[in-house]
TORDOLO-795670 format. One record per residue (C-alpha): residue number from 0; residue in one letter; x, y, z. Coordinates in pm, 1 decimal, decimal comma. Layout:
<nodes>
+-----+---------+----------+----------+----------+
| num | residuo |     east |    north |       up |
+-----+---------+----------+----------+----------+
| NUM |       A |        X |        Y |        Z |
...
+-----+---------+----------+----------+----------+
</nodes>
This chain:
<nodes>
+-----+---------+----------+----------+----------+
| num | residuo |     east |    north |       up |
+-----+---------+----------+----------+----------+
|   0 |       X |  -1137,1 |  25262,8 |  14796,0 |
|   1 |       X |  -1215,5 |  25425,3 |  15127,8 |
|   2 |       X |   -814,1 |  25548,1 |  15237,3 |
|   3 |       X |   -962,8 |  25671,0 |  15583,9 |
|   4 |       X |  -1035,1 |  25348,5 |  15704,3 |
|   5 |       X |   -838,6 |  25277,1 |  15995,4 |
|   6 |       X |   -715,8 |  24932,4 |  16151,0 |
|   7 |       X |   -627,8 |  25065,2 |  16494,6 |
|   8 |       X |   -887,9 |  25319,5 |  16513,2 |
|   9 |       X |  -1192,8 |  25409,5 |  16366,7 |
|  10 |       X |  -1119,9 |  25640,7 |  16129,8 |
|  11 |       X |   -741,1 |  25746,6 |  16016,6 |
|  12 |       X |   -599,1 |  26074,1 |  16168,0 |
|  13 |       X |   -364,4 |  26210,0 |  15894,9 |
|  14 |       X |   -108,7 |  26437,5 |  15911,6 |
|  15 |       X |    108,8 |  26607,9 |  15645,3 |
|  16 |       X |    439,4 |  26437,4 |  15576,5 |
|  17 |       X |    594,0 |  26604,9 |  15277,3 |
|  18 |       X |    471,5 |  26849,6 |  15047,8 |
|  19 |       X |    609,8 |  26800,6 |  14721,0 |
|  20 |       X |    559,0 |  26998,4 |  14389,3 |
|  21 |       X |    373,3 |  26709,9 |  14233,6 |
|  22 |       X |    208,0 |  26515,6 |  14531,4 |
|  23 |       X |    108,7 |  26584,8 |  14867,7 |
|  24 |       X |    219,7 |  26256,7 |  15107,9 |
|  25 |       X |     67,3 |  26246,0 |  15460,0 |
|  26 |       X |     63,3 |  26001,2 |  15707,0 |
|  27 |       X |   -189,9 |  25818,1 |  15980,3 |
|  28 |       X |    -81,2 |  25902,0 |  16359,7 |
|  29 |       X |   -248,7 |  25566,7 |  16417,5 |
|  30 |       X |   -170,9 |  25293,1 |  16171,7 |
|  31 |       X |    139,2 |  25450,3 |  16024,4 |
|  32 |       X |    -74,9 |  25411,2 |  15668,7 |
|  33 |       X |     76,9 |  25611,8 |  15390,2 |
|  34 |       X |   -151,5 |  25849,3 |  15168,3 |
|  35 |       X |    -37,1 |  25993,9 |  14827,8 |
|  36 |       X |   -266,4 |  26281,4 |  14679,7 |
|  37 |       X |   -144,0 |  26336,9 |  14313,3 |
|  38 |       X |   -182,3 |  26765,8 |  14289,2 |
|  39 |       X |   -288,2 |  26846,9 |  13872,8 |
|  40 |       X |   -136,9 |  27119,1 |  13619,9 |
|  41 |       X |   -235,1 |  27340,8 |  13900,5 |
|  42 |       X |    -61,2 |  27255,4 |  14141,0 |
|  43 |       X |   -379,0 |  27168,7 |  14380,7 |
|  44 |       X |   -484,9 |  26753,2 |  14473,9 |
|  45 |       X |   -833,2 |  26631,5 |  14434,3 |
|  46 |       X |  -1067,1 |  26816,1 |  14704,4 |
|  47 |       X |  -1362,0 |  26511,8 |  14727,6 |
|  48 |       X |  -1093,7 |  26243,0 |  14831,2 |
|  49 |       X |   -906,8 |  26458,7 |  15008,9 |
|  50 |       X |  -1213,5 |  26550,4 |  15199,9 |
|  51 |       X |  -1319,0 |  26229,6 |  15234,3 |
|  52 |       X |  -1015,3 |  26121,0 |  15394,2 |
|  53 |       X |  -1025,3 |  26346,8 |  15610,9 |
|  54 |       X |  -1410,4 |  26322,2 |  15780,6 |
|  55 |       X |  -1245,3 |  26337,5 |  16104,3 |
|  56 |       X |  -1089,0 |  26685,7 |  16098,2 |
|  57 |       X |  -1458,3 |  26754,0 |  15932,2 |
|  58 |       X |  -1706,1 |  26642,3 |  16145,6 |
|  59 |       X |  -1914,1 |  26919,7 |  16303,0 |
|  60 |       X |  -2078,1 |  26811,0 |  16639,9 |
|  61 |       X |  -2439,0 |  26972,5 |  16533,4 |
|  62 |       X |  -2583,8 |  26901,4 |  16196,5 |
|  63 |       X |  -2582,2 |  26602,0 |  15953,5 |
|  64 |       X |  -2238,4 |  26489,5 |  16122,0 |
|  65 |       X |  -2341,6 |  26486,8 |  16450,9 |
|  66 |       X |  -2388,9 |  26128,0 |  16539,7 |
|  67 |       X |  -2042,5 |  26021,3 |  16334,9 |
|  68 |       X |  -1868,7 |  26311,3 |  16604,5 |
|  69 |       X |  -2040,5 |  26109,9 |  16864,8 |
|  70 |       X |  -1851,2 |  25791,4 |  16710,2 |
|  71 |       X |  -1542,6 |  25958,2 |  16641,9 |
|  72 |       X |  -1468,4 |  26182,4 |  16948,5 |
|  73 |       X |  -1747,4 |  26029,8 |  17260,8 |
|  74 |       X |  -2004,4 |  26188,6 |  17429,8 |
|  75 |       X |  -1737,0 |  26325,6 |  17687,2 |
|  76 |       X |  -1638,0 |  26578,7 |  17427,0 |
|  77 |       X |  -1916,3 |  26693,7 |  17335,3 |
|  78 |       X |  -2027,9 |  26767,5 |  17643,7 |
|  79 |       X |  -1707,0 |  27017,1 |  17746,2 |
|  80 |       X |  -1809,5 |  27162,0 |  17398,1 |
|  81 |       X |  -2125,9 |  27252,4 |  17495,0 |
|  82 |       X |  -2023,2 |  27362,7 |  17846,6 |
|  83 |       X |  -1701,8 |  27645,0 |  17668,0 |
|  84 |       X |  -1965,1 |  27772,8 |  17477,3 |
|  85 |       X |  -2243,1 |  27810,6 |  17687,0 |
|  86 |       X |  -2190,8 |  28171,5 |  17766,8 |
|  87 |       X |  -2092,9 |  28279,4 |  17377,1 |
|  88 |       X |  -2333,2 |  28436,9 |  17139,6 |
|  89 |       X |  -2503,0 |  28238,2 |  16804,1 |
|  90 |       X |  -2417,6 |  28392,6 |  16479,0 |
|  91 |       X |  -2817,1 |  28520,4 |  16458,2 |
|  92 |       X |  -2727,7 |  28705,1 |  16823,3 |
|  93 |       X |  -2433,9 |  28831,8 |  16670,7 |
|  94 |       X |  -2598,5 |  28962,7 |  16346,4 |
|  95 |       X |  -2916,6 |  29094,8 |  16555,1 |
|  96 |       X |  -2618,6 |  29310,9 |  16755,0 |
|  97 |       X |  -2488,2 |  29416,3 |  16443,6 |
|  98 |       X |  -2830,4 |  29531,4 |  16309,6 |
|  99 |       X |  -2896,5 |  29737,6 |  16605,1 |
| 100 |       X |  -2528,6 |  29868,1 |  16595,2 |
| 101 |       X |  -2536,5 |  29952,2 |  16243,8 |
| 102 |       X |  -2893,8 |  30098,2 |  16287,9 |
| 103 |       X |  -2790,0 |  30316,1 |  16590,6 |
| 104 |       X |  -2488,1 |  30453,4 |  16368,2 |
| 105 |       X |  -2704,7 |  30565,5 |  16108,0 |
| 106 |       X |  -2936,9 |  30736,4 |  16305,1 |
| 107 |       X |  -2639,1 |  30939,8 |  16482,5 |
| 108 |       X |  -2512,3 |  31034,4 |  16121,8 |
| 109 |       X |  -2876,7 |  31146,9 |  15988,4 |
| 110 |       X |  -2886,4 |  31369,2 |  16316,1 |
| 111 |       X |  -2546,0 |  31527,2 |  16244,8 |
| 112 |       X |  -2614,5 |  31600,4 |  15925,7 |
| 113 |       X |  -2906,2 |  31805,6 |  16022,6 |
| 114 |       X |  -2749,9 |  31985,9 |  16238,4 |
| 115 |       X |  -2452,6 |  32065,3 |  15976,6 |
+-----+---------+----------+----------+----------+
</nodes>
């Protein structure tokens, strides 16, 4: 029972339609396909079908989901991805900055407590 199946498109596109205290209701922006997800005692719906509904708001265009963005969005997309973040930093430039940030701090604070 696959709910994110999608007879106009390829995969449903869900959107939240009413948020009640026992159910969350949403519906596809596509096919007009209606989606109930029963919440617990907690208050909170099951996360794995939930999740697996919703593979397109998922999908990560690097990684294990790469070629199912490919399917999903086109190669067109990916390609203006790549092109906004051509000039940004990775998360290992942005932790090497950090190092050497955090590295420089201490250093200052060793000399003014020397001088203290």
């Amino acid at each position: 029972m696959d709910d994110s199946k999608c007879p106009r498109n390829f995969l449903c596109n869900f959107e939240k339609s009413r948020d009640l205290p026992d159910a969350l209701v949403e519906i596809c922006t596509f096919c007009s396909k209606k989606v109930i997800y029963r919440k617990g005692k907690k208050g909170r719906t099951d996360n794995k079908k939930y999740l697996r509904d919703h593979i397109r708001s998922t999908v990560q265009p690097f990684g294990k989901t790469a070629k199912l963005f490919k399917k999903i969005y086109g190669e067109k997309i990916l390609q203006e991805f790549l092109m906004r973040t051509k000039g940004k930093k990775t998360k290992a430039q942005m932790q090497a900055d950090w190092e050497e940030m955090r590295s420089d701090f201490r250093k200052r604070f060793r000399l003014q407590q020397i001088y203290r």
